[in-house]
CHARMM internal coordinates of N, CA and C (Angstrom, degrees):
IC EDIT
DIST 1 N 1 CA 1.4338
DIST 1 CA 1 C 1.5327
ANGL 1 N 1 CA 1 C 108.65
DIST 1 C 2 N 1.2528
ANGL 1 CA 1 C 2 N 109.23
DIHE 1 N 1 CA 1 C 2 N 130.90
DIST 2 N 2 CA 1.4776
ANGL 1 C 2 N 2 CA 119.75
DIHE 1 CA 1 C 2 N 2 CA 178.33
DIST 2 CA 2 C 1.7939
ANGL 2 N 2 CA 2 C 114.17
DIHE 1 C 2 N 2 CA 2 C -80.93
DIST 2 C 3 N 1.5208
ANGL 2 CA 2 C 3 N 106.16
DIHE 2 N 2 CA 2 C 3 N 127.04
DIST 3 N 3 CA 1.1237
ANGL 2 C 3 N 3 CA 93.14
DIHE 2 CA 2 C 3 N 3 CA 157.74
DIST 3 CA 3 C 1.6993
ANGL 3 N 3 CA 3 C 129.10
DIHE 2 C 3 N 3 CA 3 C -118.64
DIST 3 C 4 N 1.3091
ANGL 3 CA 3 C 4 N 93.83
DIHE 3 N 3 CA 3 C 4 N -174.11
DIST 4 N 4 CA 1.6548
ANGL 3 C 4 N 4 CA 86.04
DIHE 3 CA 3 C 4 N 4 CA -148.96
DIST 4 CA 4 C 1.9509
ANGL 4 N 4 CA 4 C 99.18
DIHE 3 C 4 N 4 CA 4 C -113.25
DIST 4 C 5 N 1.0744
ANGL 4 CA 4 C 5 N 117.47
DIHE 4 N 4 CA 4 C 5 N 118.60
DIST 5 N 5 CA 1.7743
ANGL 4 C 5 N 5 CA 147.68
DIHE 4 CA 4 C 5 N 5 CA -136.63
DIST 5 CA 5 C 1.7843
ANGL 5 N 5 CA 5 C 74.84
DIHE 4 C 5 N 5 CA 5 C -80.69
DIST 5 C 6 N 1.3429
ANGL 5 CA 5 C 6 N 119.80
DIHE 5 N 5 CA 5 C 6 N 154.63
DIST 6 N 6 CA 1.1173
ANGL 5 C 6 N 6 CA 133.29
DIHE 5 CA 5 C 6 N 6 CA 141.58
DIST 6 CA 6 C 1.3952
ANGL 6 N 6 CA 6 C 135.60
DIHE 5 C 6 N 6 CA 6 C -40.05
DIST 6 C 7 N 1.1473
ANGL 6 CA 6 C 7 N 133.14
DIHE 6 N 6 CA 6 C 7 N 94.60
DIST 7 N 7 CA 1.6136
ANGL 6 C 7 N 7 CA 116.53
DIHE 6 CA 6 C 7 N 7 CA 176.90
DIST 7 CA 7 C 1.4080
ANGL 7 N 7 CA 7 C 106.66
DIHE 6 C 7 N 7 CA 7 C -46.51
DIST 7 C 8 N 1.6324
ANGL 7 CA 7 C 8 N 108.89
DIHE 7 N 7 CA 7 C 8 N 130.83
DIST 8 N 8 CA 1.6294
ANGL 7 C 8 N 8 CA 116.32
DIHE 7 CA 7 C 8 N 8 CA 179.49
DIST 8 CA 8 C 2.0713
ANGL 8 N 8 CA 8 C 93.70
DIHE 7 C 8 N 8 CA 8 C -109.11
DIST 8 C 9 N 1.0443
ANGL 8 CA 8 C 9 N 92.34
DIHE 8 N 8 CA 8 C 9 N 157.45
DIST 9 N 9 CA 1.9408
ANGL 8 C 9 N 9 CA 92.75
DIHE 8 CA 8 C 9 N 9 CA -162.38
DIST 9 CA 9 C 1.7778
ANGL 9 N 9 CA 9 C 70.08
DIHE 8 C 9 N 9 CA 9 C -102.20
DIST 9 C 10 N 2.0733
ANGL 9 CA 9 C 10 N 90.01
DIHE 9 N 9 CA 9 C 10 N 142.64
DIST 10 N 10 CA 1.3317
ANGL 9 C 10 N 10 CA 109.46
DIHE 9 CA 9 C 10 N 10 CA -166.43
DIST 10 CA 10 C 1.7191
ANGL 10 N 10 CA 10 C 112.72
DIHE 9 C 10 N 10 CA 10 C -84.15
DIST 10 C 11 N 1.4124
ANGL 10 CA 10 C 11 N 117.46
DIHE 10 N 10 CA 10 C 11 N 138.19
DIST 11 N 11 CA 0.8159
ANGL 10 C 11 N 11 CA 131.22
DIHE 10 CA 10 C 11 N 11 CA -165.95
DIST 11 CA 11 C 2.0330
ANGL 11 N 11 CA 11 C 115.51
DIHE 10 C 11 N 11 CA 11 C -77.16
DIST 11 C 12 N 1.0776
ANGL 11 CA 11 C 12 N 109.65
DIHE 11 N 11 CA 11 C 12 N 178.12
DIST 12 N 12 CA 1.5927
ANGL 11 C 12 N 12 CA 114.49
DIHE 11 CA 11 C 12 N 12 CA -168.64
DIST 12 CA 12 C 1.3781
ANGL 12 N 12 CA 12 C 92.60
DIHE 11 C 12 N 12 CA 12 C -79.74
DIST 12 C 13 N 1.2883
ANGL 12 CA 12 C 13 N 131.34
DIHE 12 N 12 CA 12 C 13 N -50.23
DIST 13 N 13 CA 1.8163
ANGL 12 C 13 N 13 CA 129.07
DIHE 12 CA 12 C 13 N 13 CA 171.89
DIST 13 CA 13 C 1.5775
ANGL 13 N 13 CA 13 C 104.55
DIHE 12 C 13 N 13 CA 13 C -50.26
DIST 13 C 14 N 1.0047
ANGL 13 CA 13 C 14 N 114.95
DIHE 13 N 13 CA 13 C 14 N -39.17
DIST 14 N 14 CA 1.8371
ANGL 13 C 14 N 14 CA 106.32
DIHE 13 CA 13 C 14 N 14 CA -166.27
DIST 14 CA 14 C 1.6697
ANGL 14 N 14 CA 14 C 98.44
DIHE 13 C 14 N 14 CA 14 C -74.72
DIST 14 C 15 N 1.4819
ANGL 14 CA 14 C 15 N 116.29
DIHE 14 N 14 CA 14 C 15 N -53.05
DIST 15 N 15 CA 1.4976
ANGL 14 C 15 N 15 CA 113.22
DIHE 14 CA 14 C 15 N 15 CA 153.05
DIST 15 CA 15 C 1.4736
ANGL 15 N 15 CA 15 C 139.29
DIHE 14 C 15 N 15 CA 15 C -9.65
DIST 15 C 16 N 1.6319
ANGL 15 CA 15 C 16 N 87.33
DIHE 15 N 15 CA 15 C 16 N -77.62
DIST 16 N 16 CA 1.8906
ANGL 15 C 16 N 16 CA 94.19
DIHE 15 CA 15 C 16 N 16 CA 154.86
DIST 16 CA 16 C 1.3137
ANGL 16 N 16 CA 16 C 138.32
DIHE 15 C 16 N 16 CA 16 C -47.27
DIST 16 C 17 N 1.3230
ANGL 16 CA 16 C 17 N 84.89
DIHE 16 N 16 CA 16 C 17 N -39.83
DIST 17 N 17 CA 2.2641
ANGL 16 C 17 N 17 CA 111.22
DIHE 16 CA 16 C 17 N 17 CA -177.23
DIST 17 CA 17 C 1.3242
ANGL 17 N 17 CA 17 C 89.42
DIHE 16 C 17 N 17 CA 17 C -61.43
DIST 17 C 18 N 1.8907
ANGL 17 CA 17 C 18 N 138.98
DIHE 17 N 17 CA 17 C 18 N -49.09
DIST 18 N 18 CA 1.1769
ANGL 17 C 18 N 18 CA 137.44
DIHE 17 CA 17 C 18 N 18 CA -163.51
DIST 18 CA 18 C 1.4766
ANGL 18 N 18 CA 18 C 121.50
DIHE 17 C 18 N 18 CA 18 C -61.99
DIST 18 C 19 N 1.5428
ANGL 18 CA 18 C 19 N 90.85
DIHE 18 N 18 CA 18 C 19 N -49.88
DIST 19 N 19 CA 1.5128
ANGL 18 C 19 N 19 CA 108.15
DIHE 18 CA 18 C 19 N 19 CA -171.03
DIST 19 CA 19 C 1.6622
ANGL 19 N 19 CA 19 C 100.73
DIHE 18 C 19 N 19 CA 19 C -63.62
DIST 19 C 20 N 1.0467
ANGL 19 CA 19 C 20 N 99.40
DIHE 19 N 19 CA 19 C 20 N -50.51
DIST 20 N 20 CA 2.0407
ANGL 19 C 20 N 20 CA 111.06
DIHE 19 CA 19 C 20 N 20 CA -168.06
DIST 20 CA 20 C 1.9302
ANGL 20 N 20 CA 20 C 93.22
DIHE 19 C 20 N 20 CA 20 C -55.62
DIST 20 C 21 N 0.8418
ANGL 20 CA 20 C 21 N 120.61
DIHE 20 N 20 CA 20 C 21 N -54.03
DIST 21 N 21 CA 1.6510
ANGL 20 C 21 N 21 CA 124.22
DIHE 20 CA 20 C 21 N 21 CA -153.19
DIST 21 CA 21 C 1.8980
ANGL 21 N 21 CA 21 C 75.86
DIHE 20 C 21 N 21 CA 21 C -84.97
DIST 21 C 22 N 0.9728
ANGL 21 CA 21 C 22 N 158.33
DIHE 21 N 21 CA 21 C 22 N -81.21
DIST 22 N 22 CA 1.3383
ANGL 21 C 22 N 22 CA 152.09
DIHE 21 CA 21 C 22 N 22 CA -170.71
DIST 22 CA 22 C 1.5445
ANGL 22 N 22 CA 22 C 109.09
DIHE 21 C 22 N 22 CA 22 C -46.85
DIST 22 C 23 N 1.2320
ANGL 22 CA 22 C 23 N 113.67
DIHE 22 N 22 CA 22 C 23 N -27.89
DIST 23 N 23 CA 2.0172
ANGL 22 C 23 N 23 CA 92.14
DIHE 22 CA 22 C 23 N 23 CA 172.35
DIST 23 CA 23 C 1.2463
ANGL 23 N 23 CA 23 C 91.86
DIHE 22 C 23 N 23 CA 23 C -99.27
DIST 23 C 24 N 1.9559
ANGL 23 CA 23 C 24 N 157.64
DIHE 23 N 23 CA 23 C 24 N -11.70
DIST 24 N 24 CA 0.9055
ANGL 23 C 24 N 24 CA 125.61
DIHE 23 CA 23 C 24 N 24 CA 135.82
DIST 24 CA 24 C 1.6227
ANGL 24 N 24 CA 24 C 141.61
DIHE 23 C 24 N 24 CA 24 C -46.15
DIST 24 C 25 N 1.4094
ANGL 24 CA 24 C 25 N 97.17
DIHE 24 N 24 CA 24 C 25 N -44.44
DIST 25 N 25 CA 1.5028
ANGL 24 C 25 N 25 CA 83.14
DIHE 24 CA 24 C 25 N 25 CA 176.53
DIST 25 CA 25 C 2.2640
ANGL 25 N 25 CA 25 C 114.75
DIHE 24 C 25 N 25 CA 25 C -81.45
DIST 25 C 26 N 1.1086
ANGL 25 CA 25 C 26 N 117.58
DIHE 25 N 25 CA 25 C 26 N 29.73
DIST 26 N 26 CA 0.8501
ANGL 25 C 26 N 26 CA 135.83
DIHE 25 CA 25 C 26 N 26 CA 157.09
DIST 26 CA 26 C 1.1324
ANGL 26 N 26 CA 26 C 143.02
DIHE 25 C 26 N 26 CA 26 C -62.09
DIST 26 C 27 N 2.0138
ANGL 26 CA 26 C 27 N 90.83
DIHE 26 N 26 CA 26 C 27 N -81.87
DIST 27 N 27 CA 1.7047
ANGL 26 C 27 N 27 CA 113.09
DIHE 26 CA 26 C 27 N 27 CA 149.73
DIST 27 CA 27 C 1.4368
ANGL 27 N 27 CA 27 C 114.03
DIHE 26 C 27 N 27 CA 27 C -49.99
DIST 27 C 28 N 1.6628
ANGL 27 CA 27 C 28 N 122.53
DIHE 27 N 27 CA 27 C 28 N -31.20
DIST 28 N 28 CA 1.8510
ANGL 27 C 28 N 28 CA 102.79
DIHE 27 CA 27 C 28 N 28 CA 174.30
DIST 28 CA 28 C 1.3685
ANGL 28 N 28 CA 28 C 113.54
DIHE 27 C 28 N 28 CA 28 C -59.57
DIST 28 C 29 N 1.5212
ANGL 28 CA 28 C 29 N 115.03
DIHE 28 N 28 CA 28 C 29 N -42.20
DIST 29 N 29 CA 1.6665
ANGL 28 C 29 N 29 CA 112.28
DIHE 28 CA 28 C 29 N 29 CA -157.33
DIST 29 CA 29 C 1.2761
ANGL 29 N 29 CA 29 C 82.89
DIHE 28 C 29 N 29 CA 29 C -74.20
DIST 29 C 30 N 1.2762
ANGL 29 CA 29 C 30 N 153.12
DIHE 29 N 29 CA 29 C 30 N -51.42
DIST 30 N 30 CA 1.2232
ANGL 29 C 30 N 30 CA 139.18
DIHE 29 CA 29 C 30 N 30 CA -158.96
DIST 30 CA 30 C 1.5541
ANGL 30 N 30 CA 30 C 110.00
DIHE 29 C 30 N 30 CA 30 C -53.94
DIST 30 C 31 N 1.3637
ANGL 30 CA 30 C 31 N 116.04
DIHE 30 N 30 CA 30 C 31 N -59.81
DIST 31 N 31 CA 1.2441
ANGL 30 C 31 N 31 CA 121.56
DIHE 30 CA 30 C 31 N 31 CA -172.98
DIST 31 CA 31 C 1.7565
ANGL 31 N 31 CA 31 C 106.63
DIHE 30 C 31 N 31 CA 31 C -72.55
DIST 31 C 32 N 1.0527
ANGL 31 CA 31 C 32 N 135.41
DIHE 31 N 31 CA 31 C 32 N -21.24
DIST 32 N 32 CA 1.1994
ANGL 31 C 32 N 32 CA 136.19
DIHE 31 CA 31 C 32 N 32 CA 166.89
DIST 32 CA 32 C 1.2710
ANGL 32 N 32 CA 32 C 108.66
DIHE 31 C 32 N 32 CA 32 C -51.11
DIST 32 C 33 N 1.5624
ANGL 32 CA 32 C 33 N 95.79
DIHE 32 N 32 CA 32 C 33 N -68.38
DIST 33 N 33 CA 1.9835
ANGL 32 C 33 N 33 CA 100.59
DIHE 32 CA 32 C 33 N 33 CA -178.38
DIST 33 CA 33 C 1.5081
ANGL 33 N 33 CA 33 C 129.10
DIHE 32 C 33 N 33 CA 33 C -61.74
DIST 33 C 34 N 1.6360
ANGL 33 CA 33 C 34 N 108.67
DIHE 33 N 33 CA 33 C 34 N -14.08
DIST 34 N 34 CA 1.1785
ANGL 33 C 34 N 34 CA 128.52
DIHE 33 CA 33 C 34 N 34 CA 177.95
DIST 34 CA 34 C 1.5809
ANGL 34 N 34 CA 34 C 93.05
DIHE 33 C 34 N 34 CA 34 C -81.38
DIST 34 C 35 N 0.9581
ANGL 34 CA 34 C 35 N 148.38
DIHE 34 N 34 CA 34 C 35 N -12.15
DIST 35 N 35 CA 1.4080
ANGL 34 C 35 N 35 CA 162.11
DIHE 34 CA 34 C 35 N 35 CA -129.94
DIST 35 CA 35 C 1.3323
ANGL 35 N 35 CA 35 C 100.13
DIHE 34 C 35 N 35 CA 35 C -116.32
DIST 35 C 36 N 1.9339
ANGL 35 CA 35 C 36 N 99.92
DIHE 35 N 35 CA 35 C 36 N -83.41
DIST 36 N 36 CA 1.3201
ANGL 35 C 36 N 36 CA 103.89
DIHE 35 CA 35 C 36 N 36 CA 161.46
DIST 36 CA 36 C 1.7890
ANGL 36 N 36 CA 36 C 153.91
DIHE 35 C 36 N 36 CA 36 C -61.84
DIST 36 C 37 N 1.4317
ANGL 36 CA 36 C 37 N 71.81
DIHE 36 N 36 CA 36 C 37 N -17.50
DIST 37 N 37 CA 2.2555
ANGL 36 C 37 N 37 CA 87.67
DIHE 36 CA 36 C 37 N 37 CA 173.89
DIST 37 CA 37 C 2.1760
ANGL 37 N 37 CA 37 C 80.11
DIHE 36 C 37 N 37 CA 37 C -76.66
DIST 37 C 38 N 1.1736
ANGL 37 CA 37 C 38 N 121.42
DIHE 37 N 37 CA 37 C 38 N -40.78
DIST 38 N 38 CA 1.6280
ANGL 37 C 38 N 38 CA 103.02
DIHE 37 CA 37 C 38 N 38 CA -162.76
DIST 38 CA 38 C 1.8803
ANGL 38 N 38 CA 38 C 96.28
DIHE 37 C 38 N 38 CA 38 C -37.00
DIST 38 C 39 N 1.8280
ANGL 38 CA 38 C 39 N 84.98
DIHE 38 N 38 CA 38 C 39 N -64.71
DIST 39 N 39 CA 1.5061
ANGL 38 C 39 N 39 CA 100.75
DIHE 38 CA 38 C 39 N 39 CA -164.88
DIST 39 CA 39 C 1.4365
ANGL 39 N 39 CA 39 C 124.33
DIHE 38 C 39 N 39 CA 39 C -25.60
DIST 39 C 40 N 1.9540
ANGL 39 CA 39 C 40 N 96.33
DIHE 39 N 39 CA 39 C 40 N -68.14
DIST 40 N 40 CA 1.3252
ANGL 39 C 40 N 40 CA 107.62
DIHE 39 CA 39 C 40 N 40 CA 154.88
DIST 40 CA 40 C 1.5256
ANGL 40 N 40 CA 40 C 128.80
DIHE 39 C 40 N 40 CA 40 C -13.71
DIST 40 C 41 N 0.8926
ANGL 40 CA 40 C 41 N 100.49
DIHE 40 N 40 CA 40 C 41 N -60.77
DIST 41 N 41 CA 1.9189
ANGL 40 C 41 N 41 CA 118.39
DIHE 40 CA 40 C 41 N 41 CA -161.30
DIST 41 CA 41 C 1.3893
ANGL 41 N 41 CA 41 C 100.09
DIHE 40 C 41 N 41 CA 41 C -69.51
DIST 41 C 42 N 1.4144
ANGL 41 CA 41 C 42 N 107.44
DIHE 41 N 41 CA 41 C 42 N -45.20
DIST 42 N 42 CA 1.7790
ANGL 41 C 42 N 42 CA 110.29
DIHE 41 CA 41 C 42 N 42 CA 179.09
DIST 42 CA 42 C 1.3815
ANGL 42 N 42 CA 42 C 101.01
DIHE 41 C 42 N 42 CA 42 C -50.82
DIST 42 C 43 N 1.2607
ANGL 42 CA 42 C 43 N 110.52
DIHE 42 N 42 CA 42 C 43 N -65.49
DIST 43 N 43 CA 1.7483
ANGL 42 C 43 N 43 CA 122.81
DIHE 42 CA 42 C 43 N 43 CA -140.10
DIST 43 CA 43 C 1.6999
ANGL 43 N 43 CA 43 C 93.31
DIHE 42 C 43 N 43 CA 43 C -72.23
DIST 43 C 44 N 1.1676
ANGL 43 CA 43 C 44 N 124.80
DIHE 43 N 43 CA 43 C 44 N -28.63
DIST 44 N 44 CA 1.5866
ANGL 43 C 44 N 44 CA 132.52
DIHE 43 CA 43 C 44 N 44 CA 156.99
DIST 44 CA 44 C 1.2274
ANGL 44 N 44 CA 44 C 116.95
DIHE 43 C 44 N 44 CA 44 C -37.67
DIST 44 C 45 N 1.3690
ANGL 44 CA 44 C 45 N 117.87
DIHE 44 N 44 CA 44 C 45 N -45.62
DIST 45 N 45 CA 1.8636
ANGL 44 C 45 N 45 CA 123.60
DIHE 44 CA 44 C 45 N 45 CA -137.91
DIST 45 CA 45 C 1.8448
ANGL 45 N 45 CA 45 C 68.32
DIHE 44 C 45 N 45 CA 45 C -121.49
DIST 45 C 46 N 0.9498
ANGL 45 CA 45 C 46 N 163.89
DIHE 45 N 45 CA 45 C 46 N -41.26
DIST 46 N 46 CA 1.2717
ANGL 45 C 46 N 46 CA 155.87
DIHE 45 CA 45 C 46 N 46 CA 179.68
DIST 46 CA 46 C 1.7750
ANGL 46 N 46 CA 46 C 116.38
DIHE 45 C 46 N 46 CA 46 C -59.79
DIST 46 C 47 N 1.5904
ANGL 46 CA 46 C 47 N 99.20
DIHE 46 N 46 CA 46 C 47 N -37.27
DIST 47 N 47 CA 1.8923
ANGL 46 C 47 N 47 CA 108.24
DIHE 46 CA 46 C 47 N 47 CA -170.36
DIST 47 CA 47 C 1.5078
ANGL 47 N 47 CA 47 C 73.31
DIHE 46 C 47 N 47 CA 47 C -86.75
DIST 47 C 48 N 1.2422
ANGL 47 CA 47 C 48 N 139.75
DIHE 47 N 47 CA 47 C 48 N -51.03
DIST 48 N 48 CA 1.4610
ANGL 47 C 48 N 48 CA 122.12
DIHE 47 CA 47 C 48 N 48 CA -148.45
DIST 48 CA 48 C 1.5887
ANGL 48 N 48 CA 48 C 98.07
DIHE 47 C 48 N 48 CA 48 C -62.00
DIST 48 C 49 N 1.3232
ANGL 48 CA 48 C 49 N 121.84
DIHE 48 N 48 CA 48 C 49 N -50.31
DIST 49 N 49 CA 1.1330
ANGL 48 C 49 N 49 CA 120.13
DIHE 48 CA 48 C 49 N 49 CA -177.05
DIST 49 CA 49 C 1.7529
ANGL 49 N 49 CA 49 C 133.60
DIHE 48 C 49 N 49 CA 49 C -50.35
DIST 49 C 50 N 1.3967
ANGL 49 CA 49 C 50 N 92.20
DIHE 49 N 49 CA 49 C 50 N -69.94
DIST 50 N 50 CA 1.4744
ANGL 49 C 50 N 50 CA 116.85
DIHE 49 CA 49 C 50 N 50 CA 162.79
DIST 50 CA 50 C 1.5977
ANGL 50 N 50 CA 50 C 130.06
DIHE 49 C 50 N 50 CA 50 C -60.25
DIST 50 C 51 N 1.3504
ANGL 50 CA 50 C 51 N 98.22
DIHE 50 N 50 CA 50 C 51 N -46.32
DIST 51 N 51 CA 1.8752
ANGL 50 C 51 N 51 CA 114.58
DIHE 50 CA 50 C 51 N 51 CA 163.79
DIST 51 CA 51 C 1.4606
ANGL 51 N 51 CA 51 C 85.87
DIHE 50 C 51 N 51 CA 51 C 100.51
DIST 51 C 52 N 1.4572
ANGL 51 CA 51 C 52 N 120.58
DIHE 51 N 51 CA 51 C 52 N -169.82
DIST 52 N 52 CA 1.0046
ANGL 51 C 52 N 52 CA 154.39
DIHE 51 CA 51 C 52 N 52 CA 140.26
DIST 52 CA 52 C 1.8625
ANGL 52 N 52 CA 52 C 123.67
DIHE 51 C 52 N 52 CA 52 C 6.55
DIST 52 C 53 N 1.2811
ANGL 52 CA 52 C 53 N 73.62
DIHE 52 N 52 CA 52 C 53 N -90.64
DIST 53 N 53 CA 1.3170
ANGL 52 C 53 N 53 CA 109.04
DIHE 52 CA 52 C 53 N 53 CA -171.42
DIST 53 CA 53 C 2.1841
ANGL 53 N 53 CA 53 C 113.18
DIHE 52 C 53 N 53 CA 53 C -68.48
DIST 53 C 54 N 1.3617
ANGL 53 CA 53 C 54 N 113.99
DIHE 53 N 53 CA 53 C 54 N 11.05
DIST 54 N 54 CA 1.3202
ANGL 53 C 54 N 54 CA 111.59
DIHE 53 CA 53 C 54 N 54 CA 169.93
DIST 54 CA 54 C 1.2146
ANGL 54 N 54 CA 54 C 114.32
DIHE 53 C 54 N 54 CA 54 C 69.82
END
COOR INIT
IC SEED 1 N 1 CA 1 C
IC BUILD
């Protein structure tokens, strides 16, 4: 049987730990989506060129 730990009230390091891991996962979506609008933009400027049909 499991027992269940005290909630300990979060400390000024776990704070930091939050902020740091939240403006990282930030900068990913940014650069992800910057990633995918690239893709986007190619595969745009490629049909515009070529058309359709390859």
């Amino acid at each position: 049987m499991m027992t269940a730990h005290p909630a300990t009230p979060p400390t000024h390091e776990d704070a930091a730990l939050a902020r740091r891991r939240r403006g990282r996962n930030i900068a990913m979506f940014v650069a992800l989506a910057a990633l995918a609008l690239l893709f986007y933009a190619i595969a745009m400027v490629k049909l515009a060129h070529h058309g359709f049909g390859g």
